[in-house]
C-alpha positions in Angstrom: 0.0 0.0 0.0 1.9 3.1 -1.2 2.6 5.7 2.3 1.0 8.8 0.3 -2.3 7.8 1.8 -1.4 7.7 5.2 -1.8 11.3 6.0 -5.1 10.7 5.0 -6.0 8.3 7.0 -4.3 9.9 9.6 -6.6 13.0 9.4 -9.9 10.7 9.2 -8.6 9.1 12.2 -7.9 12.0 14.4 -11.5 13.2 13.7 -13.4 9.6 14.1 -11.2 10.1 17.8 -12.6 13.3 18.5 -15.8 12.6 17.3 -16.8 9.7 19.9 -14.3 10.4 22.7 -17.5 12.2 23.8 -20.0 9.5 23.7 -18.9 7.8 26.4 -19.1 11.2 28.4 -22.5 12.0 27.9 -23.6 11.9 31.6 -21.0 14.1 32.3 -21.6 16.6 29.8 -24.5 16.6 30.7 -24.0 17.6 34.7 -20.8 19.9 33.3 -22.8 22.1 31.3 -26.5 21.8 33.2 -28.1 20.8 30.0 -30.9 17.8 28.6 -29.5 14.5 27.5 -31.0 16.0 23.5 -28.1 18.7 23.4 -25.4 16.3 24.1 -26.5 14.1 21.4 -27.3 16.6 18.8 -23.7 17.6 19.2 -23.0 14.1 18.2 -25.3 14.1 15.9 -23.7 17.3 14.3 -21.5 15.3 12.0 -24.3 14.3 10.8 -25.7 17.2 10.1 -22.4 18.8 8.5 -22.2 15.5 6.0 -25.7 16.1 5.2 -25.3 20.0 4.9 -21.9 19.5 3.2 -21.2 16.6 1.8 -22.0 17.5 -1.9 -20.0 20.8 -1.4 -17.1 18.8 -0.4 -17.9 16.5 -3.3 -18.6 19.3 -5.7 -15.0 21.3 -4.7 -12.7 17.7 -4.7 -14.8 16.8 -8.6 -14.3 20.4 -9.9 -11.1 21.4 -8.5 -8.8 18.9 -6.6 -9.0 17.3 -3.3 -5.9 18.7 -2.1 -7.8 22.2 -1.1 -10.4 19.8 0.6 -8.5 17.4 2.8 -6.7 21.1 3.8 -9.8 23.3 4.8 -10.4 20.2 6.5 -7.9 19.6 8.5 -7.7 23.3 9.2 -11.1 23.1 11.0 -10.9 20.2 12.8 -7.9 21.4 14.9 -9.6 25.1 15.2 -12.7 23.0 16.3 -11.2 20.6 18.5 -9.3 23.2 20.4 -12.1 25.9 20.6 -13.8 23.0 21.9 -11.3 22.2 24.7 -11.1 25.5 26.0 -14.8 26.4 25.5 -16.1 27.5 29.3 -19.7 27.4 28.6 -22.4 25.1 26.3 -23.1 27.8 23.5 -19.0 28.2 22.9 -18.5 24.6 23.5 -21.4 24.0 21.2 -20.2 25.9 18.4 -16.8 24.7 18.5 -18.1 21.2 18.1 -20.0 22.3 14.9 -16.7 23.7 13.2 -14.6 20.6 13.8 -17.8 18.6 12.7 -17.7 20.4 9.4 -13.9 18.8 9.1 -16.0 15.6 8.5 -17.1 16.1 4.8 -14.7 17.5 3.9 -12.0 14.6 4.9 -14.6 11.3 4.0 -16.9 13.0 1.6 -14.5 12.6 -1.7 -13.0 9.6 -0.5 -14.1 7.5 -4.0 -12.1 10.2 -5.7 -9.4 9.3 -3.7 -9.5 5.3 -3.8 -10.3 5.4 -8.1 -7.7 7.8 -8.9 -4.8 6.5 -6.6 -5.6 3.0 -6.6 -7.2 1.9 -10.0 -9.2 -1.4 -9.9 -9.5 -1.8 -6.1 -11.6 1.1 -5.1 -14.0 -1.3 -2.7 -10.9 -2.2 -0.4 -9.7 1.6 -0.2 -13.1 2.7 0.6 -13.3 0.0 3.1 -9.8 0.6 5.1 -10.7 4.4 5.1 -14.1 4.3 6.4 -12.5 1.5 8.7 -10.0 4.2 10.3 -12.4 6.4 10.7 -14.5 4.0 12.7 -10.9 2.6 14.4 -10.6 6.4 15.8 -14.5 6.6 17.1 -13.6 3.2 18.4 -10.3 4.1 20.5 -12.0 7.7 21.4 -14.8 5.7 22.7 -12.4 3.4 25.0 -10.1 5.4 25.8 -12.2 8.7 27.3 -13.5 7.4 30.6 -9.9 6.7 31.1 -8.2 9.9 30.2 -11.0 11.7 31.8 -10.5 9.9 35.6 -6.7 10.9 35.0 -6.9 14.3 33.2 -10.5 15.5 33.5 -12.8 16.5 31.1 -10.9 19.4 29.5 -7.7 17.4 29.2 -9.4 14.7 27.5 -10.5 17.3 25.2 -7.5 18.9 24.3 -6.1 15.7 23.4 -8.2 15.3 20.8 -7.4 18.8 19.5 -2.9 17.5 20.1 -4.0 14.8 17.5 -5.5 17.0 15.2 -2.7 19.5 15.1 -0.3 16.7 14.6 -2.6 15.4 11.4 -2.6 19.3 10.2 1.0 19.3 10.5 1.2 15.7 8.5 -1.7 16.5 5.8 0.2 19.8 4.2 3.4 18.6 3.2 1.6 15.5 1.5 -0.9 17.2 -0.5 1.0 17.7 -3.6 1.0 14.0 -3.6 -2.5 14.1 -4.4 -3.7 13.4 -7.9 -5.4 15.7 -9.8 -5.1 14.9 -13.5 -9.0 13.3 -13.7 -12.1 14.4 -15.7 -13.9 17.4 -14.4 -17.6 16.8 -15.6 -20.2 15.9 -13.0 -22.7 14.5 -15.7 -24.0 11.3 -15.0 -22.8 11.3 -11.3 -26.4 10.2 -10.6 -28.5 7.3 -11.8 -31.9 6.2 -9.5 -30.5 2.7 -8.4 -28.0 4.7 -6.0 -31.1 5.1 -4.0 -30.8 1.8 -3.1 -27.3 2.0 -1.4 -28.1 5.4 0.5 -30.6 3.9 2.7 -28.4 0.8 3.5 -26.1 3.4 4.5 -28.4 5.9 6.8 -30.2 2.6 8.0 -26.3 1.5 9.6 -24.4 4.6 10.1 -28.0 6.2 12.2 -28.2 3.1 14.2 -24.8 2.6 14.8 -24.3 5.7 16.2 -27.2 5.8 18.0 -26.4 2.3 19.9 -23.2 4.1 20.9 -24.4 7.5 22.0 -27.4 5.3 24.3 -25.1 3.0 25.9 -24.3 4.9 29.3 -27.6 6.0 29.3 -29.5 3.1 29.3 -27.1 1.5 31.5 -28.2 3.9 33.9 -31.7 3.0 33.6 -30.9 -0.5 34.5 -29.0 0.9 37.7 -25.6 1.1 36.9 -24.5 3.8 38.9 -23.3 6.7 36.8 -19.0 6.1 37.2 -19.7 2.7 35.7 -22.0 3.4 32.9 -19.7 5.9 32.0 -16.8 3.3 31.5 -19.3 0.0 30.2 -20.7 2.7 27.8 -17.6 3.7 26.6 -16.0 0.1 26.2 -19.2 -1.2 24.4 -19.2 1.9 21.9 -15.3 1.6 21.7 -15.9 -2.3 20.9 -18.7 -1.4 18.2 -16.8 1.0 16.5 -13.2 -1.2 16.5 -16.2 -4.0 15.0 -16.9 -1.5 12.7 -12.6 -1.0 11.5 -12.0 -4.2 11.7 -15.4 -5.5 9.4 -14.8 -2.6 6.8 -10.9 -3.4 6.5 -11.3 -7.0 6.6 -14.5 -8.0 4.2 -14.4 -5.8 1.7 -10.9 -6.9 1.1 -11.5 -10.3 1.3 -14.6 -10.1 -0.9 -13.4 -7.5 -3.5 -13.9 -10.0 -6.6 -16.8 -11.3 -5.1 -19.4 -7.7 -4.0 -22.2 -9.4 -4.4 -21.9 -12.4 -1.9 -20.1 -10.2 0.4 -23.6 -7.4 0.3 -26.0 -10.6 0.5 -23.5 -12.0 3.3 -23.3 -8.9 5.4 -26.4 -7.5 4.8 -27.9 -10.5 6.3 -26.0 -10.7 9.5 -26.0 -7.1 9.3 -29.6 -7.7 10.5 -29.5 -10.3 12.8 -26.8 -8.6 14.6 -28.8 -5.4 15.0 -30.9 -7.8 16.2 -29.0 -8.7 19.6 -27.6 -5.7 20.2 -30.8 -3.5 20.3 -32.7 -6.4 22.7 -29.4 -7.1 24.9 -29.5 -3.5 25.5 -32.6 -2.8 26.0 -33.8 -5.8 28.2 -31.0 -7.1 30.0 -27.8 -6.4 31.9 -25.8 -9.6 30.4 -22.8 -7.5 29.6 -21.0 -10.0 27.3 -24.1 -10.4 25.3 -24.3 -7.0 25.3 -20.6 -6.6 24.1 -21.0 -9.3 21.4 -23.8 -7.7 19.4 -22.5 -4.7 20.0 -19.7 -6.0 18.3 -20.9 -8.0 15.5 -23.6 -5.0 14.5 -20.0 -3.2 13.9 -18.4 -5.5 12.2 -20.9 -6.6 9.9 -22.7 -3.5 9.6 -19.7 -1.2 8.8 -18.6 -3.7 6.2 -21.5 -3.4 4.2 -21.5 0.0 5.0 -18.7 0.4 2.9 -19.2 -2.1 0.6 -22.6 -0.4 -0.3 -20.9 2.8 -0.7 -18.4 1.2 -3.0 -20.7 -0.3 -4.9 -22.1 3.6 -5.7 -18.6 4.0 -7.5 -19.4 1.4 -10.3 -22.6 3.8 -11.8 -19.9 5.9 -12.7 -16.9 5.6 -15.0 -14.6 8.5 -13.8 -12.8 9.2 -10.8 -13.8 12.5 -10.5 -17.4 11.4 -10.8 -16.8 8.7 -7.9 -15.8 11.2 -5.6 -19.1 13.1 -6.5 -21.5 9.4 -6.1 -19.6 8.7 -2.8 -20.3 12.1 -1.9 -24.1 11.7 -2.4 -24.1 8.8 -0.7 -22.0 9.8 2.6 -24.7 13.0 2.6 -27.8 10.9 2.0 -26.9 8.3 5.3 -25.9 10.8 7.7 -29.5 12.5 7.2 -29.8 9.7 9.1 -27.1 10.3 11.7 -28.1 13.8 12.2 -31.8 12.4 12.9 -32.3 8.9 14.1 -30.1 9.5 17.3 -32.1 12.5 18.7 -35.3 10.5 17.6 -35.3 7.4 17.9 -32.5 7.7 20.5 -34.4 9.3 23.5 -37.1 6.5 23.0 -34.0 4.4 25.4 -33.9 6.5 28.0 -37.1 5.4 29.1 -38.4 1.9 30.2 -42.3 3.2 28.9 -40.9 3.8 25.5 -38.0 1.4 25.1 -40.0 -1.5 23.5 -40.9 0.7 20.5 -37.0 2.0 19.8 -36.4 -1.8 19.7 -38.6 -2.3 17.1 -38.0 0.5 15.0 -34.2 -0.3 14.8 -35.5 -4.0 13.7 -37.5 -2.7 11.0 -35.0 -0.5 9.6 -32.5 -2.8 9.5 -34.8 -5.8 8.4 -35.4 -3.5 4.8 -31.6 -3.0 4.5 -30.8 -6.2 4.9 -33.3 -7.4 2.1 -31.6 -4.4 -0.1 -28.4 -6.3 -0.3 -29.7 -8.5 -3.0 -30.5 -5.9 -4.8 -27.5 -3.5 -4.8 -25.1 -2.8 -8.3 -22.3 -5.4 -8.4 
């Protein structure tokens, strides 16, 4: 694997770090600022929004111009963000801090089929895959590693660490761009056909749900009567283990399956389901914490693996690298409407025994139609 891509990952992982170090600390956050469980998680949520906001933008400037001014603006914001964030005193600084390095987001992983057809011709599916799995390998160690940093450091130390990694991927990211291609067809016509439709809701049905079951975790921990200095740490090593399910199943299938996309959607769109499955009824009804841990780890593994085997699969509508980056783009926007939505909504319906039952179900059903999707997704 040649080493000009590693500043990139590098970058994607330094914001997947900074992005869920915070799940984990929801119940702190909450008591630091004075403020509803729903503001906490909309922050969350706010990468969400940005991709959805953003994500053709960043699509649209990588397609038209180059990626190179992208993957700087981004990396530019993510450190402003993450240290505004850090030093932020009350919510509404702290809060708009965390949109700016949210905004980072789109612009690193938007253009990322750009990136994988024009660097590495004719195995675009395993590119995609091992970037989308570093993201989720930084959302994963953030997730572990928070309650930890935050009993030794506190809660503005564990923030500024965040915002140390990002300067270090700033300072790693410029000297690199000019290995960046650039030298691909400008055009954005035919970026679009209707049976992409298909692959965006497999991705907002995983990447919502995914995130939700990991913003929940501590949460509904407490409901069960974990007191709140252990729901902080199980929450944060069951989101950590979902998310390093999620690296690991987006580095590892789509590799293995690259000659083979259509077994591996059917494969992992069906255990995709059945592992959503167990992890949204261990959660919900029972305090068996290694059930709990394995579906939250199988719902990452398979469920980030055809994730990015979906979004992939979006590349071969198109026949230009410029125009990938543009149909990954759409996609990444289309599934985080569901990130920026599905965790405030849906989400809430955990933190209460009364309404549990019914976020169960409604996390079955979505996931029930993308599984059957997989047989029907371009291969």
């Amino acid at each position: 694997m040649e080493t000009r891509i590693v500043p990139y990952w590098f970058l994607i992982f330094t914001i997947g770090f900074g992005w869920f170090s915070l799940a984990p600390l929801v119940p702190v956050l909450e008591n630091y600022f004075n403020v509803p469980l729903s503001s906490i998680l909309f922050i969350i949520s706010s990468y969400g929004y940005s991709m959805a906001i953003l994500g053709l933008l960043a699509g649209f400037l990588s397609a038209k111009f180059t990626t190179r001014s992208v993957l700087l603006i981004s990396s530019v914001l993510s450190f402003i963000g993450l240290l505004g964030r850090a030093l932020s005193n009350g919510f509404p600084t702290f809060f708009l801090f965390a949109i700016v390095a949210s905004v980072a987001y789109p612009l690193a992983v938007a253009p990322v089929g750009s990136i994988a057809r024009s660097m590495f011709k004719g195995r675009a599916s395993t590119i995609v895959g091992v970037s989308v799995g570093i993201l989720f390998i930084g959302m994963a160690l953030g997730s572990f590693f928070s309650p930890s940093i935050f009993s030794f450091i506190g809660l503005r130390g564990t923030l500024m660490l965040s915002a140390i990694l990002a300067l270090i991927a700033l300072v790693l990211i410029i000297p690199s761009l000019r290995n960046y291609p650039s030298d691909y067809e400008r055009s954005l016509k035919g970026s679009f056909t209707p049976g992409m439709i298909k692959n965006w809701y497999v991705g907002l049905a995983v990447a919502s749900i995914s995130v939700m079951l990991g913003s929940i975790a501590s949460t509904v921990l407490q409901i069960h009567g974990v007191i709140t200095p252990l729901a902080v740490s199980m929450g944060g090593f069951l989101t950590g283990l979902s998310f390093l399910g999620s690296g690991l199943g987006a580095i590892i299938l789509p590799s293995l399956l690259e000659n083979r996309l259509r077994l591996g959607l059917i494969l992992t769109g069906v255990l995709t389901f059945l592992s959503s499955i167990i992890s949204a009824v261990s959660i919900s009804f029972t305090v068996n914490f290694p059930l709990i841990a394995l579906g939250y780890f199988l719902f990452g593994f398979f469920g980030n693996a055809y994730w990015s085997m979906a979004m992939a699969s979006t590349t071969l509508y198109v026949n230009d690298p410029g125009k990938a980056g543009f149909a990954t783009s759409m996609y990444s926007v289309i599934t985080n409407v569901g990130v920026s939505i599905i965790p405030v909504t849906v989400g809430v319906l955990f933190s209460d025994n009364s309404t549990i039952v019914d976020g169960v179900v409604i996390v079955v059903i979505i996931e029930l139609i993308a599984g059957l999707l997989s047989f029907f997704l371009k291969s």
